[in-house]
C-alpha positions as CSV (number, residue, x, y, z in Angstrom):
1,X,-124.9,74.0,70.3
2,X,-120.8,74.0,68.6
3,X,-118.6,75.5,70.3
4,X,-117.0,78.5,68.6
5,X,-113.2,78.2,68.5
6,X,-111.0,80.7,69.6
7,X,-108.9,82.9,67.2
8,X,-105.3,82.4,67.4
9,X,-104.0,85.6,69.7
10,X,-100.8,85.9,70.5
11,X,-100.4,87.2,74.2
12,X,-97.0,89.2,74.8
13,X,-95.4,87.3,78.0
14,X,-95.3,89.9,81.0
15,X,-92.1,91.1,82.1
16,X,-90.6,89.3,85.5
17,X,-90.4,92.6,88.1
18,X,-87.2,91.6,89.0
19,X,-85.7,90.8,85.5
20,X,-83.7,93.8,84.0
21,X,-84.5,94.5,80.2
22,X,-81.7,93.3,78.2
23,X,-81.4,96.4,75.8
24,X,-80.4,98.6,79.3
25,X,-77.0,100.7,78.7
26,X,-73.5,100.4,81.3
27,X,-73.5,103.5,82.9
28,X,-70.6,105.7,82.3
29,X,-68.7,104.6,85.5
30,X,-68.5,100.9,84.7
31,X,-67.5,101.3,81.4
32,X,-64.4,103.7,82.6
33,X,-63.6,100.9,85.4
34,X,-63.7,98.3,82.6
35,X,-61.6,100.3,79.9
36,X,-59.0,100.9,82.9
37,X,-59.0,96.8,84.2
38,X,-58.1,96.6,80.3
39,X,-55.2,99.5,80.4
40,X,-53.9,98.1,83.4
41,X,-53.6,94.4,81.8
42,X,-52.0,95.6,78.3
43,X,-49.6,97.5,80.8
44,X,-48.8,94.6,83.3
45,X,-48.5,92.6,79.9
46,X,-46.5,94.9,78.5
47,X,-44.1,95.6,81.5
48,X,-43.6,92.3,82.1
49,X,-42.7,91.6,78.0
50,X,-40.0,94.9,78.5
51,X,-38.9,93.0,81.9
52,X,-38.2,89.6,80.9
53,X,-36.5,91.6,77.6
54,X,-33.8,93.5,80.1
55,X,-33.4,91.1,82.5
56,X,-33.7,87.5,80.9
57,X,-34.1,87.1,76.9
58,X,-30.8,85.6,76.0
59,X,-27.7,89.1,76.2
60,X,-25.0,86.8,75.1
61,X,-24.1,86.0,71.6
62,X,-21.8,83.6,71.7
63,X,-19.5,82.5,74.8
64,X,-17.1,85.5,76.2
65,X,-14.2,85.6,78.7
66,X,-14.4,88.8,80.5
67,X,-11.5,90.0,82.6
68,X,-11.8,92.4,84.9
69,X,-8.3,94.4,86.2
70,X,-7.5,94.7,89.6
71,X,-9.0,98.4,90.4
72,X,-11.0,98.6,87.0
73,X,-13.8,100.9,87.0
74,X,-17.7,100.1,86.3
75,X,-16.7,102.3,83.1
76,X,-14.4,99.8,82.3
77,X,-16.0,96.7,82.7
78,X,-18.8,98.4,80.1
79,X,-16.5,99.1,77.9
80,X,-14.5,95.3,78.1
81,X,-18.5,94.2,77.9
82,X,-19.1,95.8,74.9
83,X,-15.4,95.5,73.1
84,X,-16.6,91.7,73.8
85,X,-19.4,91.4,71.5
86,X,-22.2,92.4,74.3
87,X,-24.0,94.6,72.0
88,X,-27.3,95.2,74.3
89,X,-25.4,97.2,76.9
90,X,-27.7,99.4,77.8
91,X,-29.7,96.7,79.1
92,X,-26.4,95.6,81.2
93,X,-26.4,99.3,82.6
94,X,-30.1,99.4,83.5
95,X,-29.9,96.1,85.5
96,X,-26.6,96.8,86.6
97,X,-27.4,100.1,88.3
98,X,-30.8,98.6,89.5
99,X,-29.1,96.2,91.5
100,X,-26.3,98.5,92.9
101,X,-23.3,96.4,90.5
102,X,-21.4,99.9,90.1
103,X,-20.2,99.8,93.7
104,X,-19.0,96.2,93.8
105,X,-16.9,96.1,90.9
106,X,-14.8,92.8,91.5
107,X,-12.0,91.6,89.4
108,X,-11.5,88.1,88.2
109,X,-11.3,86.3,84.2
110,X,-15.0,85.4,83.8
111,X,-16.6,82.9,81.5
112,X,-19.9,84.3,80.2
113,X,-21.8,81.2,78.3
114,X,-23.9,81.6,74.9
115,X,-27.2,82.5,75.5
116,X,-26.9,84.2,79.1
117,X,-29.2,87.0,80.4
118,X,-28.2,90.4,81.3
119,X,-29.5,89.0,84.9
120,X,-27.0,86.3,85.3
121,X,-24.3,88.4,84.1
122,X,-24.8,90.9,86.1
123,X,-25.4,88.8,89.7
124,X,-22.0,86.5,88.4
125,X,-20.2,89.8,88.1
126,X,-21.5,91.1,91.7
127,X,-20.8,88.1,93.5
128,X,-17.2,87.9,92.2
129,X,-18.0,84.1,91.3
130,X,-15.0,84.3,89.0
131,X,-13.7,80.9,86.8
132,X,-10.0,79.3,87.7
133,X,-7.4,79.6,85.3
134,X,-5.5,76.1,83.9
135,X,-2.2,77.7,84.9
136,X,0.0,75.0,83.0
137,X,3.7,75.4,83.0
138,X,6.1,72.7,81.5
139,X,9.9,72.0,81.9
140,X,11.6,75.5,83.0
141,X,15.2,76.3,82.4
142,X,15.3,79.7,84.2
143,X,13.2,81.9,86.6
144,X,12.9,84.8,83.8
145,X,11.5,81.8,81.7
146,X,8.8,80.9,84.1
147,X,7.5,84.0,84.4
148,X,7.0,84.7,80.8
149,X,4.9,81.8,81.1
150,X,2.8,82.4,84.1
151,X,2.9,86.5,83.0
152,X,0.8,85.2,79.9
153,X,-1.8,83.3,81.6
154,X,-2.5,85.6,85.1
155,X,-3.0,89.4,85.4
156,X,0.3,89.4,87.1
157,X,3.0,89.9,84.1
158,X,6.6,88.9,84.2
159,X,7.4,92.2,84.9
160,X,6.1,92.0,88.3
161,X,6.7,87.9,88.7
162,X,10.7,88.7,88.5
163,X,10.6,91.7,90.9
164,X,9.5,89.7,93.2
165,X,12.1,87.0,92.2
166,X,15.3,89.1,91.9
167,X,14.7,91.5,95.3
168,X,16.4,89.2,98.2
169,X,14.2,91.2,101.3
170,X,10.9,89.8,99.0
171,X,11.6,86.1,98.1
172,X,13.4,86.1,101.4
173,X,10.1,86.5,103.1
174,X,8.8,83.1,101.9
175,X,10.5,79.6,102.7
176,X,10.8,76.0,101.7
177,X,11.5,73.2,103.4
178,X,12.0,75.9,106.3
179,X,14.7,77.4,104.7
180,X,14.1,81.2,103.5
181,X,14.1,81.5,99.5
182,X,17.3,82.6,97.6
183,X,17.3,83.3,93.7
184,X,19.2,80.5,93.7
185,X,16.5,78.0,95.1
186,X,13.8,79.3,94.1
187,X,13.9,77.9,90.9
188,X,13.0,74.8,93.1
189,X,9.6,75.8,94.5
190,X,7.4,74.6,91.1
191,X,7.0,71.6,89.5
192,X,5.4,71.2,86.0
193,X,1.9,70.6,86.5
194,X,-1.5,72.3,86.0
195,X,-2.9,74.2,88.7
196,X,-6.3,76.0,89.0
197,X,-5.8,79.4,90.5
198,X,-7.8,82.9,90.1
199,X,-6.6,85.1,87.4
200,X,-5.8,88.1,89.5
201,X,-3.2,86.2,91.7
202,X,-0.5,88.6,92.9
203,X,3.2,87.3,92.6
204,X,3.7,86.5,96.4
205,X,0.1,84.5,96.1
206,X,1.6,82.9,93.4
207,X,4.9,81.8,95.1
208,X,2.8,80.6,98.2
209,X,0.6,78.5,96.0
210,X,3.4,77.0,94.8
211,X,5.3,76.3,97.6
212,X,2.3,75.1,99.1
213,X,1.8,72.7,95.8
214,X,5.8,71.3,96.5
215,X,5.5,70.9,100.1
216,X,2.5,68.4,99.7
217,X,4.2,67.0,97.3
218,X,6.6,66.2,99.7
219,X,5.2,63.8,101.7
220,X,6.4,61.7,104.8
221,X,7.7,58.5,102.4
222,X,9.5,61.0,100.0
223,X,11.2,63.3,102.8
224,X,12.2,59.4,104.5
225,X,14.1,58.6,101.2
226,X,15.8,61.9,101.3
227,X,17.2,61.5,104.4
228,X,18.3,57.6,103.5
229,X,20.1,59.6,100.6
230,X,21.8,61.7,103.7
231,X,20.2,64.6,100.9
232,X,17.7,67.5,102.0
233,X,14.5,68.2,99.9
234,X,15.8,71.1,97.8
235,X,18.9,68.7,97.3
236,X,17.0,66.2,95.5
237,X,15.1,68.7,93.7
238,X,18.7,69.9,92.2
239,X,19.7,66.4,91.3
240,X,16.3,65.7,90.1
241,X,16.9,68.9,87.9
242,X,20.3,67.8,86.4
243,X,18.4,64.0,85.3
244,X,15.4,66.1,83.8
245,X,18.0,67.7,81.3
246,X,19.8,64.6,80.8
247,X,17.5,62.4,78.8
248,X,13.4,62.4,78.2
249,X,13.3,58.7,78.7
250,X,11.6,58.4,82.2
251,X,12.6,54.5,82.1
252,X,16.5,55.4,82.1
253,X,15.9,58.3,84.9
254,X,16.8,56.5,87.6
255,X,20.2,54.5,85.9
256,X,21.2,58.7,85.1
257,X,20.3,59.6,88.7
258,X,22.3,56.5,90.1
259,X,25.2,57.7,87.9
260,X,25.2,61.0,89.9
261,X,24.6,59.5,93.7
262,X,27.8,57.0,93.1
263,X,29.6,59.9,92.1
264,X,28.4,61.9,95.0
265,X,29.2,59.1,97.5
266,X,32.7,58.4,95.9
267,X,33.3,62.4,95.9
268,X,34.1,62.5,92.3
269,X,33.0,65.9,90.3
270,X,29.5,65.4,89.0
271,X,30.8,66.3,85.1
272,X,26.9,67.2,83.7
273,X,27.2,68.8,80.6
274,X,23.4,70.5,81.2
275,X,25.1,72.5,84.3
276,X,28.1,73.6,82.0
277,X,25.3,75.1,79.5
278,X,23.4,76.7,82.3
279,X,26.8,78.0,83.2
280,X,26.9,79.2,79.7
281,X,23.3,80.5,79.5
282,X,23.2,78.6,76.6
283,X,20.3,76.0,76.9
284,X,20.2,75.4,72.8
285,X,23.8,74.0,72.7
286,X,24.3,70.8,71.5
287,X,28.3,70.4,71.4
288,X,30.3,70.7,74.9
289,X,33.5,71.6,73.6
290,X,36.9,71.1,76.1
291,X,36.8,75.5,75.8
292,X,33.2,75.2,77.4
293,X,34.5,72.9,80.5
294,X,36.3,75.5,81.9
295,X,33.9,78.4,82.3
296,X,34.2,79.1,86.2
297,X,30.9,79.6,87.8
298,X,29.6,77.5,91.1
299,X,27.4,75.5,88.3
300,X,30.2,74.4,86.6
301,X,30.3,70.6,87.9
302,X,33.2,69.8,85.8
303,X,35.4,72.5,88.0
304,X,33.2,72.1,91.3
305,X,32.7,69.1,93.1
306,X,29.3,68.3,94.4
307,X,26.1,69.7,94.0
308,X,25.7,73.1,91.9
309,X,23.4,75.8,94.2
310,X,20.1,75.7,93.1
311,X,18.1,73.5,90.3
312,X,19.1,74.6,87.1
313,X,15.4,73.8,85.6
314,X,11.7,72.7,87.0
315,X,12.3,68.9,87.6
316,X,9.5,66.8,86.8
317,X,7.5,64.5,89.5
318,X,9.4,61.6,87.2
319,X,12.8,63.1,88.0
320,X,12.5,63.4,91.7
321,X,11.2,60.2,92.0
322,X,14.3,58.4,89.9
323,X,16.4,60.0,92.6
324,X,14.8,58.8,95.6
325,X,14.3,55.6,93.8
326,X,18.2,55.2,94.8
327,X,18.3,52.7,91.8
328,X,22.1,50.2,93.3
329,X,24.1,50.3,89.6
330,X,27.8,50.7,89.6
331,X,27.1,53.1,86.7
332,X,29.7,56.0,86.9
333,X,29.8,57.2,83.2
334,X,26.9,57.0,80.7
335,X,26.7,58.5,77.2
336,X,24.8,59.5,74.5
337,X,24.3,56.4,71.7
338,X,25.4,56.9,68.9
339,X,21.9,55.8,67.2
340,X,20.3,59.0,68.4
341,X,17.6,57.1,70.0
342,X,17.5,59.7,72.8
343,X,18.7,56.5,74.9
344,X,22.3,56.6,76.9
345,X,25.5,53.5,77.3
346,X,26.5,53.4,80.8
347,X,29.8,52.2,82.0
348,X,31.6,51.4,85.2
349,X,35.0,52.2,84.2
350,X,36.7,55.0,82.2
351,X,37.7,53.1,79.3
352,X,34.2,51.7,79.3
353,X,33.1,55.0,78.6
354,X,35.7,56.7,76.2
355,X,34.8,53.5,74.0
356,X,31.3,54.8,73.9
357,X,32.0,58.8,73.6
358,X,34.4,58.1,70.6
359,X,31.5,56.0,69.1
360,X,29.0,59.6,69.6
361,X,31.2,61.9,68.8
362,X,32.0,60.4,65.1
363,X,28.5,59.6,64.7
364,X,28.4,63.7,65.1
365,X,31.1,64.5,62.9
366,X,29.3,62.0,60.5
367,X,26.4,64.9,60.3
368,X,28.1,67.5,61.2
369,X,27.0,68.3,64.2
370,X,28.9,70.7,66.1
């Protein structure tokens, strides 16, 4: 008998009870918790884009020195912000006000780098974490002088640098070398140097800075040569003061400054022409004439003997240390050469030294210098 074969029937698999069908819709509750997870991402995403935009993206355009006045405002320090270049200032208010800035408003001169956030401005600004100045002064001639100078590089002007200089019951409050400060000395507290100090310095934190700076200066070793000099501190500085305005060559200093300490020691009138033109209150002069000799005024060391009372300029560390050098010459006369070199003839004897004045003085009539 064959065998019939079977027809070819397809038989639909039966559905797994615990299987769901795969065409069955979210009900309405999932699909609100899933559009909300989504909400809630774009938002976090979003936040956090508007965040990092207020508190971090780069504020600064290009580096800014911000200086805030003593007993400025918040008001102000917008307004110096945004006179400054800072042109996203709102952002600056936001975070500032966020983080409470408005009610610690510190002054200081602060360096704001290229590319900072509104963030690191405004926790710099909070903190107070103000940059140093590079307070540099050269060679002074005159207190008024020196405080233009400082006035132009600290919030104190010289306004308020010279009342503190010129009222006696003030500077006399402050001392060197344990002596109390006179106009006349004080002229000898600071030596040309740079210092780094805050910008908002007041004048009396000034003065102690720099009287601090001079006393340190002033070490054991240097105070020891003083006294083999039988000369204080502020005694040298004067000397020192009178071989600053004599020459710029620091390699004659100390022949100069043994000039003056034989003179001392012999008692014979100092004769510096720089304390004649400080006399004069005429630094610029480049002629003593025998009319200028005989101005009378305690600086005057062709009519009074010794030491004038106070340093007529800002000696150099050079200049003070050609004194205490205490350089043995028998050098009491020295002169300008007549090449112009800047460079001095020294002489032991008077007519050592008229010899070399005649040869200056006609090399100035020569150019007419007069």
């Amino acid at each position: 008998m064959t065998r019939r074969k079977s027809p070819n029937v397809y038989h639909k698999p039966r559905k797994s009870r615990g299987t769901r069908p795969f065409n069955r819709k979210k009900s309405p509750l999932r699909r609100a918790v899933e559009t909300l997870a989504i909400l809630i991402c774009v938002m976090a995403v979003l936040c956090g884009g508007l965040w990092y935009y207020i508190a971090y993206a780069p504020a600064i355009p290009e580096e800014t020195v911000l200086y805030v006045p003593s007993k400025a405002s918040y008001r102000q320090v917008c307004d110096s912000l945004r006179a400054s270049g800072f042109v996203n200032d709102y952002r600056f208010d936001l975070l500032a006000k966020i983080r409470k800035y408005p009610y610690y408003v510190k002054p200081g001169r602060y360096i704001l780098p290229e590319g900072a956030s509104t963030s690191s401005v405004v926790d710099k600004l909070r903190s107070g974490a103000q940059d140093e100045v590079h307070l540099h002064f050269g060679r002074m001639r005159s207190l008024s002088g020196l405080a233009t100078t400082v006035g132009h590089q600290i919030e104190a002007d010289s306004t308020a640098l010279m009342a503190l200089f010129t009222q006696p019951a003030r500077l006399g409050a402050f001392s060197l070398f344990g002596a109390p400060l006179t106009y006349e000395t004080a002229l000898g507290c600071f030596m040309p140097n740079t210092y780094y100090i805050h910008w908002n310095t007041t004048p009396e934190k000034f003065l102690s800075r720099m009287i601090y700076e001079q006393e340190t200066f002033w070490n054991d070793q240097r105070r020891a040569q003083a006294d083999a000099l039988k000369l204080t501190p502020m005694e040298v500085i004067t000397l020192a003061s009178i071989v600053e305005l004599e020459t710029n060559k620091n390699d004659e200093k100390a022949d100069i400054a043994s000039v003056y300490l034989n003179r001392l020691r012999k008692g014979i009138p100092l004769q510096a022409d720089p304390t004649v033109k400080f006399a004069l209150g005429d630094p610029a002069l480049r002629r003593i004439l025998k009319s200028h000799l005989k101005t009378d005024s305690p600086y005057n060391t062709y009519l009074y003997r010794g030491l004038p009372p106070g340093p007529i300029c800002t000696p150099s560390a050079a200049s003070v240390n050609a004194v205490l050098a205490n350089k043995k010459t028998s050098y009491l006369y020295f002169c300008a050469r007549e090449d112009f070199s800047g460079y001095h003839a020294f002489a032991t004897n008077l007519n050592e030294h008229n010899n070399n004045a005649r040869r200056y003085h006609r090399a100035l009539n020569e150019r007419k210098i007069r």
